[in-house]
KOLSE-274214 format. One line per 2 residues: their letters; for each residue x negated, z, y negated of N, C-alpha, C. Coordinates in Angstrom, 1 decimal, m for minus. Layout:
A> X/Z/Y/X/Z/Y/X/Z/Y ~ ...
This chain:
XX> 43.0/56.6/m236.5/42.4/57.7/m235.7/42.7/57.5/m234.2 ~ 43.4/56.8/m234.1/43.8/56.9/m232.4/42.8/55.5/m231.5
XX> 42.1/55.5/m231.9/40.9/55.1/m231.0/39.5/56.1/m231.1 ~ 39.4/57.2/m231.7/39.1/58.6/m232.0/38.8/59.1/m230.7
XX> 37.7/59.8/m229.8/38.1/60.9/m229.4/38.4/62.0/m229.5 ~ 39.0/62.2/m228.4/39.9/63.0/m228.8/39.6/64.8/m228.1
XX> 38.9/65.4/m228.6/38.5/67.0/m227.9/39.8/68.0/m228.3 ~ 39.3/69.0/m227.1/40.2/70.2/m227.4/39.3/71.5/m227.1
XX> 38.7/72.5/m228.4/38.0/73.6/m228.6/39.0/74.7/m228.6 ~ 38.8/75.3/m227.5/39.7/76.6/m227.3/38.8/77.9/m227.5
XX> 38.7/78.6/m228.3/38.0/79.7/m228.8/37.2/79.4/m230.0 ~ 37.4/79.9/m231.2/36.7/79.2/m232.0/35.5/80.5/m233.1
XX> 35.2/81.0/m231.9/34.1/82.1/m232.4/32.6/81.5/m232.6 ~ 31.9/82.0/m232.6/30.4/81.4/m232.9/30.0/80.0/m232.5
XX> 30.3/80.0/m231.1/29.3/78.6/m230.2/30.8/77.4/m230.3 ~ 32.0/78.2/m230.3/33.4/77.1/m230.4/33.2/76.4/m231.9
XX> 33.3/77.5/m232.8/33.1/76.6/m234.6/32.1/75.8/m234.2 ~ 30.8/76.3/m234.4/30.0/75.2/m234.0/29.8/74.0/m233.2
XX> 30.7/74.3/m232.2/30.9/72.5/m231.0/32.2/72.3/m232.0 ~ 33.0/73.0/m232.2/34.1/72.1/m233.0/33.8/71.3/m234.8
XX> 33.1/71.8/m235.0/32.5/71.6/m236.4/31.1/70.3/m236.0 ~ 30.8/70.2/m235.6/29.5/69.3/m234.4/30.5/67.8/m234.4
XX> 31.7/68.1/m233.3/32.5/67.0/m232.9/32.9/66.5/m234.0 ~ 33.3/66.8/m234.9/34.1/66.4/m236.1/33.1/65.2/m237.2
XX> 32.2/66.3/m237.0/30.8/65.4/m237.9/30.7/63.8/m236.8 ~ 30.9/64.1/m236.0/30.6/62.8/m234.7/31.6/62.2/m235.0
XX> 32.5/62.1/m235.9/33.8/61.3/m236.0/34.5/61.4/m234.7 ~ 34.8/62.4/m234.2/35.6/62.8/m233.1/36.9/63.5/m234.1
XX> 38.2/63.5/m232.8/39.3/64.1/m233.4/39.5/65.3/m233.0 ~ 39.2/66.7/m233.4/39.3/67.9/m232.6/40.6/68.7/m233.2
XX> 40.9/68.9/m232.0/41.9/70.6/m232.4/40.9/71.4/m231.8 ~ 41.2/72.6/m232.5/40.6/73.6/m232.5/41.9/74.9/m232.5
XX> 41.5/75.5/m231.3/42.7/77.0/m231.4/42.1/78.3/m231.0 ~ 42.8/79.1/m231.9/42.1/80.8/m231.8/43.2/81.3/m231.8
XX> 43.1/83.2/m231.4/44.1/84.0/m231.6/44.2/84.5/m233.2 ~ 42.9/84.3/m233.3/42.6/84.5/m234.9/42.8/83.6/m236.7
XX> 43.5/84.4/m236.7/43.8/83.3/m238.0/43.4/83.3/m239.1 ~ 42.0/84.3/m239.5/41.0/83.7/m240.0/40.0/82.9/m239.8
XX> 39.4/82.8/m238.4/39.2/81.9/m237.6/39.6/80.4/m237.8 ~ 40.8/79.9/m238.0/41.5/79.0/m237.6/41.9/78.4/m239.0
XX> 42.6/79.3/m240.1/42.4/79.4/m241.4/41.2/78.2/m242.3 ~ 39.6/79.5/m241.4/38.6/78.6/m242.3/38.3/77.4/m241.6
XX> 38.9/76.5/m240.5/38.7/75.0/m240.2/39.7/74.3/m240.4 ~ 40.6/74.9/m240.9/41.6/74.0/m241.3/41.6/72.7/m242.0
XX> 40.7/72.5/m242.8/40.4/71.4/m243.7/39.2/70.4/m242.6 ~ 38.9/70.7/m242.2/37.6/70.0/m241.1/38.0/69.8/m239.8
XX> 39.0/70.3/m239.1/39.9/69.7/m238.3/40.8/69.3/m237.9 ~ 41.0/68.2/m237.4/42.5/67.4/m237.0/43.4/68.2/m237.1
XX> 43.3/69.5/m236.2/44.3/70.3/m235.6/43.8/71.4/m235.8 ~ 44.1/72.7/m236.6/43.6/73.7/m236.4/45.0/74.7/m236.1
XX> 44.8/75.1/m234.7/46.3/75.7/m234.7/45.8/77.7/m234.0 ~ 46.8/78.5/m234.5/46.5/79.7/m234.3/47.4/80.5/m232.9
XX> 47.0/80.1/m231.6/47.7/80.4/m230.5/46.9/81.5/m229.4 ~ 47.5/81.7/m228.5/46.9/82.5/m227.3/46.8/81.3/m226.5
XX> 45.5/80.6/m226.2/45.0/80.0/m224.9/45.5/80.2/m223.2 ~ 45.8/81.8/m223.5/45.8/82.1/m222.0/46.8/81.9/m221.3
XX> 47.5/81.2/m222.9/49.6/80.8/m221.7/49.8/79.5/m221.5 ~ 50.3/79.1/m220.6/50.1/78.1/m220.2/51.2/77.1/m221.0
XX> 51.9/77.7/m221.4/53.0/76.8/m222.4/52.1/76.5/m223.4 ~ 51.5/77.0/m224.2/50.6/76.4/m225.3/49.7/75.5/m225.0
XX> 49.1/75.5/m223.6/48.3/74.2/m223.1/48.9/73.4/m223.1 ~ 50.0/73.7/m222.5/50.7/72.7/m222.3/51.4/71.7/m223.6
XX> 51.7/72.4/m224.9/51.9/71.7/m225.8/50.4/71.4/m227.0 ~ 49.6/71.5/m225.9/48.1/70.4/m227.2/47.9/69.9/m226.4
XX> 48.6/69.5/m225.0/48.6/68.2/m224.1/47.1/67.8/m223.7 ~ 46.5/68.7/m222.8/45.7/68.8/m222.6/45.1/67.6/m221.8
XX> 46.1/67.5/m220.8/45.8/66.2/m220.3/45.5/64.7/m221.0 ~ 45.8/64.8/m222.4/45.4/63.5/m223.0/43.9/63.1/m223.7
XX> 43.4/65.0/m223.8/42.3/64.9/m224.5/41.1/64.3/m223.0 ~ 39.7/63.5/m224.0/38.7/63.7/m223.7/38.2/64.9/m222.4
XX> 38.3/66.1/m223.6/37.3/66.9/m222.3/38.2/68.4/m223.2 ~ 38.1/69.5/m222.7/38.6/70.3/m223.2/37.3/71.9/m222.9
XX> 37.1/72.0/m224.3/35.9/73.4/m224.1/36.4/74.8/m224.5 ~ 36.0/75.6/m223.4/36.2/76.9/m223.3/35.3/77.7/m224.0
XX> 35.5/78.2/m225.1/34.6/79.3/m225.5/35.3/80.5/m225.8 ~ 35.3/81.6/m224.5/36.7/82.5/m224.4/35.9/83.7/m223.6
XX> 36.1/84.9/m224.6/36.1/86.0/m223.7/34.5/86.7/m224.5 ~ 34.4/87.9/m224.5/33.3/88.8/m224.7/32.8/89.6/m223.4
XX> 31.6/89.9/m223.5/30.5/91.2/m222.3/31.1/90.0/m221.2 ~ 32.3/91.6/m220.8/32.2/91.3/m219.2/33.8/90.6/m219.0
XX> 34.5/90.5/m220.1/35.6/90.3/m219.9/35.8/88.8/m219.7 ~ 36.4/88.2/m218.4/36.1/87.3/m217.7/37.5/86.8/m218.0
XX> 38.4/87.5/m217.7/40.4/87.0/m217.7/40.6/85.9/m218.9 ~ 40.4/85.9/m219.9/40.9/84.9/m221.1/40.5/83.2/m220.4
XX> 38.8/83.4/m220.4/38.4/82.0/m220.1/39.3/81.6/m218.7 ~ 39.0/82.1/m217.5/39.5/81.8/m216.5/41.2/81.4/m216.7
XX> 41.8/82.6/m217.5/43.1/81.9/m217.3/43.3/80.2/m217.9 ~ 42.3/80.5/m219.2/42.7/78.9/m219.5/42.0/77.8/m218.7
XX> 41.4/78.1/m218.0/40.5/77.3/m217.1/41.6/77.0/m216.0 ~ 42.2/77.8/m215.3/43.2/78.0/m214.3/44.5/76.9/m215.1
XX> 45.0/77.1/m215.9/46.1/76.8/m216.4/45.5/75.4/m217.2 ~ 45.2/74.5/m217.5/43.9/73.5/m217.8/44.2/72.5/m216.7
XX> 43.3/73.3/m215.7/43.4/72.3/m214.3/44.7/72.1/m213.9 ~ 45.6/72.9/m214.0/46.6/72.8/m213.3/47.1/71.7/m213.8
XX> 47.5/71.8/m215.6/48.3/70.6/m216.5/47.0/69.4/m216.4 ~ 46.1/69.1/m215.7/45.6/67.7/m215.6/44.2/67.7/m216.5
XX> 43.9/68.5/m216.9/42.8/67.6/m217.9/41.4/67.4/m217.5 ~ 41.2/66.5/m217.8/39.8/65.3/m217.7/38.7/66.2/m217.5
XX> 38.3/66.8/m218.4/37.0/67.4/m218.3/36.9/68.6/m219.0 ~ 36.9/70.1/m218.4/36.2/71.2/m218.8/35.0/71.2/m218.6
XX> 34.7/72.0/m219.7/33.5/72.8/m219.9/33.3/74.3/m220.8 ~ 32.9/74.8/m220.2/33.2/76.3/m220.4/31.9/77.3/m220.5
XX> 32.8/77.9/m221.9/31.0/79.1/m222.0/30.8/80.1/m220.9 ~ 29.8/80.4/m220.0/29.3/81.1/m219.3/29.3/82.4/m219.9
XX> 30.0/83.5/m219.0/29.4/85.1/m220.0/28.3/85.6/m218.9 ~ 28.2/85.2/m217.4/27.6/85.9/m216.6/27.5/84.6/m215.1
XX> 26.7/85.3/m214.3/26.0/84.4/m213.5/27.5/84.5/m212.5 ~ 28.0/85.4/m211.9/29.5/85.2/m211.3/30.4/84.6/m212.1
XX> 30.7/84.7/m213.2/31.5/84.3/m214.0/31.3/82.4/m214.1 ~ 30.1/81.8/m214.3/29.7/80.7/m213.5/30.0/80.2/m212.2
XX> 29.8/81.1/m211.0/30.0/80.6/m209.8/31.5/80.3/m209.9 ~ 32.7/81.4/m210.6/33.6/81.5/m210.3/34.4/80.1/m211.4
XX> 33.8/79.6/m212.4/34.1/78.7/m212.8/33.8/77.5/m212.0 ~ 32.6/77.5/m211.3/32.6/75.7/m210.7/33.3/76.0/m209.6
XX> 34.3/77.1/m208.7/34.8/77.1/m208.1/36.1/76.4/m208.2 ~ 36.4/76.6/m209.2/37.4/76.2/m210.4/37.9/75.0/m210.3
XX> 36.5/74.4/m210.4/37.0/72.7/m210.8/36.0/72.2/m212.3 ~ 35.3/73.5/m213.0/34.9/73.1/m214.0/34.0/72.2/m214.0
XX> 33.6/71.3/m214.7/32.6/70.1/m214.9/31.0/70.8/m215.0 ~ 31.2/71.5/m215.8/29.9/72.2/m216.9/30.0/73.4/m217.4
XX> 29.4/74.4/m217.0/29.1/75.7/m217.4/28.1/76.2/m218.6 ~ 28.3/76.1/m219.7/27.2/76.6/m220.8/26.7/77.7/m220.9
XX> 25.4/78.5/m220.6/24.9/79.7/m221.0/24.3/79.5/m222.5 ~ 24.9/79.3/m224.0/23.9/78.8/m225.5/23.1/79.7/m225.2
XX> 23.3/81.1/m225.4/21.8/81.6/m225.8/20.6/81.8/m224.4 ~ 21.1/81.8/m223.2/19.7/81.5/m222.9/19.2/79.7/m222.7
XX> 19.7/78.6/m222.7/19.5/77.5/m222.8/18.5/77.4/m224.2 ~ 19.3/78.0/m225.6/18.5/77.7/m226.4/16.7/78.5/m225.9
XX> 17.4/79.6/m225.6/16.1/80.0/m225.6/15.2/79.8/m224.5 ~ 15.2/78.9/m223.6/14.7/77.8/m222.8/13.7/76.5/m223.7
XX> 14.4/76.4/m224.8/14.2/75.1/m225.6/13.3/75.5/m226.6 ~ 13.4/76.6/m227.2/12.5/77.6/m228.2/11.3/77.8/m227.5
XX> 11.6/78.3/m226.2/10.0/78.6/m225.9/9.5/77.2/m225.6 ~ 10.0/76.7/m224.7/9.1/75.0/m224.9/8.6/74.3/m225.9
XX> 9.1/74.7/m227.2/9.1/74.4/m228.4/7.8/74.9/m229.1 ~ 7.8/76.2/m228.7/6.8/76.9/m229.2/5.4/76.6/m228.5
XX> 5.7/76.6/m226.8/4.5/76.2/m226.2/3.8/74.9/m226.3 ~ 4.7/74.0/m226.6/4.1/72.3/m226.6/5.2/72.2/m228.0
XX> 4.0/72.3/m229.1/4.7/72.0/m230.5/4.6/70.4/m231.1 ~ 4.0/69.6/m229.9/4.1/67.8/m230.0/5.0/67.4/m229.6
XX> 5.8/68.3/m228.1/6.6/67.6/m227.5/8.1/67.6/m228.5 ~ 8.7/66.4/m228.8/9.6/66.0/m229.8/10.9/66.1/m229.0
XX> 11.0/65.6/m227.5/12.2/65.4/m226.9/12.0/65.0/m225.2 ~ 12.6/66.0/m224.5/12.0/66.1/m223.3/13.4/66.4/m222.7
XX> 13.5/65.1/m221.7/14.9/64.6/m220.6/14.4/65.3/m219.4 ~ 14.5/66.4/m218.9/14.1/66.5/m217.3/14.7/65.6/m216.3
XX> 14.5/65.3/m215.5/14.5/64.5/m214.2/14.8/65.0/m212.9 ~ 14.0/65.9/m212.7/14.2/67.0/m211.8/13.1/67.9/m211.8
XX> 12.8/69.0/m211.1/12.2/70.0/m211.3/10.5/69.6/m211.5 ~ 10.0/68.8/m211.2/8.7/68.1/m210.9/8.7/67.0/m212.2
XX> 9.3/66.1/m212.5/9.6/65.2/m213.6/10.2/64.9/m214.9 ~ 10.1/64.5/m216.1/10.5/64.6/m217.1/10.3/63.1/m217.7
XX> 10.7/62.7/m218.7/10.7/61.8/m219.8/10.1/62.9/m221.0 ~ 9.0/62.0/m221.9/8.7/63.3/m223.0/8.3/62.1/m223.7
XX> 8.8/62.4/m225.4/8.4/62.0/m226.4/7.8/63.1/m226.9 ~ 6.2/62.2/m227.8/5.4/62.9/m228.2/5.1/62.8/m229.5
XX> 4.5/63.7/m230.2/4.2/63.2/m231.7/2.7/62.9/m231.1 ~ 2.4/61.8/m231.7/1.1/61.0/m231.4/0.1/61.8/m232.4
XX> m1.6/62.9/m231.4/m2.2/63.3/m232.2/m2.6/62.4/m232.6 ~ m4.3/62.6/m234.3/m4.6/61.8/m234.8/m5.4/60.9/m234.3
XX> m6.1/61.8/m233.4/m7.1/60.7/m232.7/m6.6/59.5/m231.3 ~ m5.4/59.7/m231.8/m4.7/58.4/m230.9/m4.3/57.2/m231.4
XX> m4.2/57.9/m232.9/m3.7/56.2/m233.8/m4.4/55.2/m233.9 ~ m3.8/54.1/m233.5/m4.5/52.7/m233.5/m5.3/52.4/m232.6
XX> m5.6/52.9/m231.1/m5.8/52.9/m230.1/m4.9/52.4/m229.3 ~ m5.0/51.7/m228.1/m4.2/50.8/m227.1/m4.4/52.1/m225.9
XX> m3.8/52.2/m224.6/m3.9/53.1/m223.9/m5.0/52.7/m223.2 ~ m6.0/51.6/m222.3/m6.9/51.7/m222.4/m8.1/52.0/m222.7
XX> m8.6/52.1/m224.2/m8.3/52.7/m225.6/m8.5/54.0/m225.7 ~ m7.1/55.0/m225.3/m7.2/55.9/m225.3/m7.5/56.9/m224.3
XX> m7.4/56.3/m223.0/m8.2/56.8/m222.0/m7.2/57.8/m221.3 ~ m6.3/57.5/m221.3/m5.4/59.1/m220.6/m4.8/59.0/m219.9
């Protein structure tokens, strides 16, 4: 296992289970930590590490050695309550580690994280729902890289009347 990467999921509520449950299928080595010990309980068997702690002290960061992992993700805090994520974000940087990334609850709460030092800011639900509507509007497009605001990479499902035609051919 120790040529594994190696992650650290700190919150393991909806979008944390799921990136920690994600990484694992990836043959990644995760710990995973909550305050919750049902939470923590039901990944016990599917992660490396499933340990049941407060994120927000810095002694416990300090002992999942944050500095050795990969990247370490923040999924911390409900509404408007901003203090949990931040503190471990705060206490994180401090003890060294490589790469955060952190769930967004609000558009300040973002600013105040890349202030931080964080790498990457996640908003899941409106991203997904970015991807849903594109989804919905162009139901060929299979997988689309943007480039920048003007440009994209896009795989397409080829309609019928394209098969077996050279571009040419197809005239487009």
């Amino acid at each position: 296992m120790a040529n594994k990467k190696h992650f650290i999921v700190l919150g393991l509520g909806t979008f944390g289970e799921g990136l920690a449950r994600r990484l694992c299928e990836n043959g990644c080595r995760v710990t995973g930590v909550d305050l919750d010990r049902l939470k923590v309980e039901s990944l016990k068997t599917e992660l490396y590490e499933a340990i049941v702690a407060d994120v927000t002290e810095r002694a416990t960061l300090e002992q999942l050695g944050v500095v050795d992992a990969e990247a370490v993700f923040i999924s911390l805090g409900e509404g408007a309550d901003m203090s949990p994520s931040l503190l471990a974000v705060l206490h994180a940087r401090e003890l060294g580690a490589k790469r955060l990334v952190v769930k967004g609850l609000s558009a300040e709460h973002g600013k105040i994280l890349k202030t931080l030092g964080v790498e990457r800011v996640v908003f899941p639900e409106s991203e997904i729902a970015v991807e849903l509507a594109d989804r919905a509007t162009w139901p060929n497009v299979l997988d689309n890289l943007p480039i920048d605001p003007n440009y994209s990479f896009v795989e397409m499902a080829v309609p019928e009347w394209l098969v077996g035609k050279s571009l040419l051919e197809a005239d487009v």
